[in-house]
Structure formats: C-alpha cells, structure tokens
C-alpha positions as CSV (number, residue, x, y, z in Angstrom):
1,X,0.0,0.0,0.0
2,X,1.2,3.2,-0.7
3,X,1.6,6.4,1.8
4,X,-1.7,8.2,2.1
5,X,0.0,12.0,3.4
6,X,2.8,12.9,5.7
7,X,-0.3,14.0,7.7
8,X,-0.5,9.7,8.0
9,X,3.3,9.3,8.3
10,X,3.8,11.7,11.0
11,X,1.0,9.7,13.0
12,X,2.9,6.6,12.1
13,X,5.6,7.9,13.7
14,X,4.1,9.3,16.8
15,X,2.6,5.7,17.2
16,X,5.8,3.6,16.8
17,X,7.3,6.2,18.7
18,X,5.3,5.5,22.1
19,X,5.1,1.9,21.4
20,X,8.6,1.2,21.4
21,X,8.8,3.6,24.4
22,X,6.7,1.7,26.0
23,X,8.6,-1.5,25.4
24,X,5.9,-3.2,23.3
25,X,6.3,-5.3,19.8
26,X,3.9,-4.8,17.3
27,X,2.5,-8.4,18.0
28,X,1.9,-7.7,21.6
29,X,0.1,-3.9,20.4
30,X,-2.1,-5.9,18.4
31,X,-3.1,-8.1,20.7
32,X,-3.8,-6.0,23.7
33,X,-5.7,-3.8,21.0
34,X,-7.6,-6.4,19.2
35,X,-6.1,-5.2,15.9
36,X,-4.5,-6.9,13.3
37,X,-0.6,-6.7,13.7
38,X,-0.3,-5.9,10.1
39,X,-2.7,-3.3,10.6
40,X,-0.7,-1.6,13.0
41,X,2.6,-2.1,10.6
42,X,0.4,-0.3,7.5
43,X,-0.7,2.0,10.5
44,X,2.9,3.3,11.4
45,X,4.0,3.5,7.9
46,X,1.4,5.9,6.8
47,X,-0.8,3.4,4.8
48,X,-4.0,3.1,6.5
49,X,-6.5,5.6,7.6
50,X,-7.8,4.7,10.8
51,X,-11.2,4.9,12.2
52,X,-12.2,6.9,15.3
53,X,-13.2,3.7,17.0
54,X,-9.6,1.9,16.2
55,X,-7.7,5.3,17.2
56,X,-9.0,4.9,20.6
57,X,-8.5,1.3,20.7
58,X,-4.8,2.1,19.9
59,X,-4.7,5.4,22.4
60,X,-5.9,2.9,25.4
61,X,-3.7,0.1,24.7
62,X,-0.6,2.6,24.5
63,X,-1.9,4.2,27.9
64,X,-2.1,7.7,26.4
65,X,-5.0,9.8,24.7
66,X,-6.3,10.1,21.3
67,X,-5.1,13.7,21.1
68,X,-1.8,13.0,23.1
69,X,-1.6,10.6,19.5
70,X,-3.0,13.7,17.1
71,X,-0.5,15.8,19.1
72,X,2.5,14.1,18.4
73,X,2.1,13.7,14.8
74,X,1.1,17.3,14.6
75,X,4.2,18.8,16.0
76,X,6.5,15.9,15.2
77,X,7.5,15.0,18.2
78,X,9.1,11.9,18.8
C-alpha cells in the first residue's frame, strides 16, 4: 500500500514512537488492541487511515490519549 499524506506518516511515527517507548512489539500492540498486527505495521508506515473507533483502541492500549496521538504527529515530536 502506498503512503496516504505525511499527515498519515507523522501519525505513524508518533505511534511507533510510544510503542517502542513503551517496550511493546507490534504483535503484543495488536493483541492488547484487538487489531490486526499488520494493521498496525500499515498504520505506522502511513498506509492506513484509521477509524475513530480503532484510534481509541490504539490510544488505550498505549496508555495515552487520542489527542496525546494527534499531538505528536502534529508537532512531530518523537
């Protein structure tokens, strides 16, 4: 799949960015979630546009907000 925006990259990034942070694999993201862990891969490399419903799955599984998430990828910050 190809990269939707950088608006979609820079969310990638803010996602991988507190996942590793918070010591989890991808596999163990997606299980805790209950999403697909190549749906978080497409996720974090800008591929997939996520619902509103799977952005707070992913915000609760990583212990932080939905708009700590938007926040990140908005500034950049890693």
């Amino acid at each position: 799949m190809p990269q939707r925006s950088s608006d979609h990259v820079a969310f990638g990034r803010a996602v991988r960015s507190v996942r590793l942070a918070r010591g989890l694999s991808q596999e163990a993201l997606a299980a805790h979630s209950g999403l697909h862990r190549t749906y978080i891969g497409g996720i974090e490399r800008g591929e997939r546009n996520l619902s509103y419903t799977n952005l707070l799955r992913l915000a609760a599984s990583l212990d932080v907000s939905a708009s700590e998430l938007v926040r990140r990828a908005e500034t950049g910050e890693d």
